[in-house]
N, C-alpha and C positions, 0 to 999 in steps of 0.2 A: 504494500500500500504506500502511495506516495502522496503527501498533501503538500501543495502548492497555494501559496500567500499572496496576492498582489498587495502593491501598494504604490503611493505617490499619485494617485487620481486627484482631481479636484477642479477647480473654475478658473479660467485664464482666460485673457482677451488676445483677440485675433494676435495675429502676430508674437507671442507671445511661448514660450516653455515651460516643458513637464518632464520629469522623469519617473518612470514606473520601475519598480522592482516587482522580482518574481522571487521569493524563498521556497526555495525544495528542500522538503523531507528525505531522507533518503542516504547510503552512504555509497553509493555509484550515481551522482546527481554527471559527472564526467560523461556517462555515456552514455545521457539523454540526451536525444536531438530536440530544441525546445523553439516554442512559437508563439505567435503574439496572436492574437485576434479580434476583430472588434465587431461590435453590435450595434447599429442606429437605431432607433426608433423606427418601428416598421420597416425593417429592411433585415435581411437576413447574414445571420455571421457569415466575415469574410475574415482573410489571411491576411495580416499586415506584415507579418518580417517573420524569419526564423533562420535557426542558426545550429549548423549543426556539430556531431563532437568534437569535429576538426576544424572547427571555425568558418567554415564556409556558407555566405549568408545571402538573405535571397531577402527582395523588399517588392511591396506588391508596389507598381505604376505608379498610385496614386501617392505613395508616401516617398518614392524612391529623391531624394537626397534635402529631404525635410528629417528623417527618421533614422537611428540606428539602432540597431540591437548588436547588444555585448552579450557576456558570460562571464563569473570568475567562479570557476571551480574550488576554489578553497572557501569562496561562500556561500556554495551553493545558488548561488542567487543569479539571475538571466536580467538584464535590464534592457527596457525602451528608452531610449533620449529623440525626447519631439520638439523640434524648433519648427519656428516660422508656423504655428498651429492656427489652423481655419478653422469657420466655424463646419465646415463639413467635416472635420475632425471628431465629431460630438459623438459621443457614443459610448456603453460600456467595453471597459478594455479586458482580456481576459487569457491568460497564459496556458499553456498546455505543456505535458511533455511524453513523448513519444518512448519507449522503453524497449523497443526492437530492434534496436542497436543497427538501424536502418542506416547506410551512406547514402550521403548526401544529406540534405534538408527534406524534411518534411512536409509536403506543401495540402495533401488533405488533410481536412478535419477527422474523416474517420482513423488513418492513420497515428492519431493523439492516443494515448491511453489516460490521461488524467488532466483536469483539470481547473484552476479556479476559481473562486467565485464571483471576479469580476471587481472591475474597480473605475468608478463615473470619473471621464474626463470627459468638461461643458467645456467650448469656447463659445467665446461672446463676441460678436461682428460689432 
């Protein structure tokens, strides 16, 4: 069983930065490929960033070089850093991690084996 924490959500105006953490449970948190994803308000989860055991990261169109996602394995923890945030940014944010020691990045949801429970970033236009 792996439980996964976000945090660093909260209310920013346009233009404007956040940084999310993801805490994993776990003591092979290393050879989790892990990923970010987000939820609008009536719109359906999508794939924002992920990153896999060997560092090799993948960002969806709409965030690619607003967004990054890291990892430090000695903290178990996967982070998002969002600059230059819009308000179509809006949405819960929600980390996953994959446990099938999959290469590569992981880019379906169903792929994930565990995940989050979300954390609201509002930006304000």
């Amino acid at each position: 069983q792996v439980q996964l924490v976000e945090s660093g959500g909260g209310s920013v105006q346009a233009g404007g930065s956040l940084r999310l953490s993801c805490a994993a449970s776990g003591r092979t948190f290393s050879s989790y490929n892990m990923g970010w994803f987000r939820q609008a308000p009536g719109k359906e989860r999508e794939l924002v960033a992920a990153i896999s055991t060997s560092g090799i990261t993948y960002y969806a169109n709409s965030v690619k070089g607003g967004f990054t996602i890291s990892r430090d394995n000695a903290r178990n923890t996967v982070y998002l850093q969002m600059n230059s945030l819009k308000a179509e940014d809006t949405a819960v944010y929600y980390c996953a991690a994959d446990l099938t020691r999959s290469l590569g990045v992981t880019l379906a949801q169903h792929g994930y084996d565990y995940w989050g429970q979300g954390t609201q970033v509002t930006v304000s236009s």
